[in-house]
C-alpha positions in Angstrom: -51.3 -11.7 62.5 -54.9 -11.9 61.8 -55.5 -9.1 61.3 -52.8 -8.4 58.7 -54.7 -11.5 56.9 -57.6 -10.1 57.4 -56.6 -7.0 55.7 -54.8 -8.5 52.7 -57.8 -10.6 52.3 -60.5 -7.4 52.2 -57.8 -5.4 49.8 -57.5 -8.5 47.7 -61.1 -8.7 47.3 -61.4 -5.0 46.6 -58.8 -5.5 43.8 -60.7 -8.1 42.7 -64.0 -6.4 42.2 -62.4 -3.6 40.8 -61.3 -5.9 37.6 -64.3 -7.4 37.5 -66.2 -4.4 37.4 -63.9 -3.1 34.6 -63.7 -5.6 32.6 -66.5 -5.0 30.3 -64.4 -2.3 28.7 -62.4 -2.3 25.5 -58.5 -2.4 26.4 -58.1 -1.9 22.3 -57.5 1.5 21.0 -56.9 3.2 17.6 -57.8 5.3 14.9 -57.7 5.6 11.2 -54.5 6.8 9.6 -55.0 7.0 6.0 -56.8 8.6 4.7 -56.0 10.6 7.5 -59.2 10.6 10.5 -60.5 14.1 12.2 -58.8 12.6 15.0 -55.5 12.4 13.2 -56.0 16.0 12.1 -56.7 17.0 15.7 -53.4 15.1 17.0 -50.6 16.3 14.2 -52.3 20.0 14.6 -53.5 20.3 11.2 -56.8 21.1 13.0 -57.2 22.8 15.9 -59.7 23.9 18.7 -60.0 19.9 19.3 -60.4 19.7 22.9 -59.5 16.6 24.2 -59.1 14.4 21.4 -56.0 15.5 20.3 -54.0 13.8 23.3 -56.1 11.0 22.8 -57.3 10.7 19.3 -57.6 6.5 19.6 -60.2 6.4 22.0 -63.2 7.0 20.0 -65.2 4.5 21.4 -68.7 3.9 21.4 -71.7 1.4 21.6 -71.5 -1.4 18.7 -74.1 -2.4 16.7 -73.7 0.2 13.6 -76.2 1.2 12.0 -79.0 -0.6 13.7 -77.4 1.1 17.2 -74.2 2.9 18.3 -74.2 6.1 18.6 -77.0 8.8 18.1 -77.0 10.7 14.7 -75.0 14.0 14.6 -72.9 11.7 17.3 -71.4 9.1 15.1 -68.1 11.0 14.3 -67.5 11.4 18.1 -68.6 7.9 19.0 -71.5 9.2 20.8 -68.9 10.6 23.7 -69.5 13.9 24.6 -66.0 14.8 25.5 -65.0 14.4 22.0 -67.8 16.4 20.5 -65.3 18.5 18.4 -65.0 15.8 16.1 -68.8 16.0 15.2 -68.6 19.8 14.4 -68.4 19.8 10.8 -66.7 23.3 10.5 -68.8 24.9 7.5 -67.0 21.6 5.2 -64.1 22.8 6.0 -61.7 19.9 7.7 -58.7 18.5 5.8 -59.5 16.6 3.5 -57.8 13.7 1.5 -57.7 13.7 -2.0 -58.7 10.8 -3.8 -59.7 8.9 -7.1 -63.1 7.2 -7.3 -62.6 3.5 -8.3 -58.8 3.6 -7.4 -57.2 0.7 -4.9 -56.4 2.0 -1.8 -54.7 1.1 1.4 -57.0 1.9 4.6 -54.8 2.1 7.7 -55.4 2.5 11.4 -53.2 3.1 13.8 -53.5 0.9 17.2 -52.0 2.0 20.3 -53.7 -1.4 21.8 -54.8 -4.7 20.7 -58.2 -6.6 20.8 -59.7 -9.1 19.5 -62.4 -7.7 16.5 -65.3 -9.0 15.1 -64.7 -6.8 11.6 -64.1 -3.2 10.2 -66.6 -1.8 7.8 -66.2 1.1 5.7 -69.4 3.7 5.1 -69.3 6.6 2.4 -71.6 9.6 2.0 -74.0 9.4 -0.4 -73.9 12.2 -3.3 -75.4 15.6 -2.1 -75.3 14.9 1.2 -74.3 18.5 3.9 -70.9 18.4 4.8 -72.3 21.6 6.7 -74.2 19.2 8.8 -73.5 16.7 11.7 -73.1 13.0 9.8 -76.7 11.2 10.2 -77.4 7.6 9.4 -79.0 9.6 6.7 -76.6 10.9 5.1 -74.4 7.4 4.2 -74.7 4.9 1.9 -76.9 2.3 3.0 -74.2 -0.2 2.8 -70.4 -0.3 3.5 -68.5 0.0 0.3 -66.0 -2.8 2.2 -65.9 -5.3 5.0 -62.7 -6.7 6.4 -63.9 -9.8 8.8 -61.5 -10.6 11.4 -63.4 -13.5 12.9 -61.9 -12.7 16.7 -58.5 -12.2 15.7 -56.4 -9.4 17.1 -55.3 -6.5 14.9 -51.7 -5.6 14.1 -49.9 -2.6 15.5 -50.7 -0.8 11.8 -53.3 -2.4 10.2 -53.7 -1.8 6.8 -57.3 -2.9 4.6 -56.8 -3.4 1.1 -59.6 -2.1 -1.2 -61.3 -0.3 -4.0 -62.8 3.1 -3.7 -66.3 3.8 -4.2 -66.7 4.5 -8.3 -68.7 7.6 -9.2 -68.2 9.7 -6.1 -66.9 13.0 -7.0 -66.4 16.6 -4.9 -65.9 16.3 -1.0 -67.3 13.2 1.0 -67.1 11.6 4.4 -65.6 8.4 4.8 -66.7 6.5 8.2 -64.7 3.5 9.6 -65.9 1.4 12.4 -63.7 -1.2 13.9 -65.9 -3.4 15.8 -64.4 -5.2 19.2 -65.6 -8.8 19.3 -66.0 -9.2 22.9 -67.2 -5.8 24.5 -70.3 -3.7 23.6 -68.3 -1.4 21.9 -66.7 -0.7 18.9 -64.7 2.6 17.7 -65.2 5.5 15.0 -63.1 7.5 12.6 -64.5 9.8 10.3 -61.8 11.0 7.0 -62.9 13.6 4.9 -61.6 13.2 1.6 -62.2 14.8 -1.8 -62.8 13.2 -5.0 
């Protein structure tokens, strides 16, 4: 008998530690769906040679903290993983890309396949004559996010839609970069749309 105790005991604290040790992780998950994300591309087909990505196209996640930190420039697309590097390969300029109107309202929408509570999403845009032969750099982005939807530690819905105006004065093709920031991890997650004005 004790020793059955004993052994539920020891596996009990194993199980413990495990969650404990994971718990710094992000259980939240998702990726922008209009305009439509690399990822998104990746997962429909539209793009191929995608590695990875395209079975998991919501788990772009990387450190928080953007600009001043995340991940490394010619990194950001991927979220600074490695295993999702495809996604920082601009392809000569030639990913899908979104048509759009400078100045027009439009409906940002991500796609969660999990839930967490988020400090904000901010939305980045190229600045003109920037490389879209080039891995994105800090660089390369306006210095400010064109929009900024706080959340204030609320969860997301299962489609969460932003409301907003598009940059005025952007014309030709431009990156847009989304990053939905989780309020109590390190980490928040990336999406990259291409779009053309």
């Amino acid at each position: 008998m004790r020793k059955r105790i004993t052994t539920a005991l020891i596996g009990f604290g194993v199980a413990a530690t495990t969650v404990l040790a994971t718990g710094g992780t992000a259980q939240a998950h998702g990726y922008v769906d209009s305009p439509l994300s690399r990822q998104a591309h990746c997962a429909s087909g539209t793009a191929g040679d995608c590695g990875g990505i395209q079975w998991e196209p919501q788990s772009v996640e990387g450190p928080k903290g953007f600009p001043a930190a995340g991940p490394a420039d010619g990194r950001i697309c991927a979220g600074g993983n490695s295993r999702f590097a495809q996604l920082d390969d601009p392809r000569g300029g030639n990913w899908p890309a979104t048509k759009l109107t400078p100045g027009q309202g439009f409906t940002f929408t991500w796609k969660m396949t999990a839930r967490h509570s988020t400090t904000d999403f901010k939305y980045y845009i190229t600045k003109d004559g920037w490389d879209p032969n080039k891995p994105l750099t800090r660089a390369d982005l306006e210095p400010q996010p064109f929009m900024t939807v706080h959340m204030g530690g609320r969860q997301p819905a299962a489609t969460e839609s932003h409301q907003g105006s598009l940059p005025t004065q952007k014309s030709g093709r431009h990156l847009i970069l989304a990053v939905w920031t989780v309020h109590d991890t390190a980490n928040a997650f990336y999406s990259c749309s291409d779009v053309e004005f």
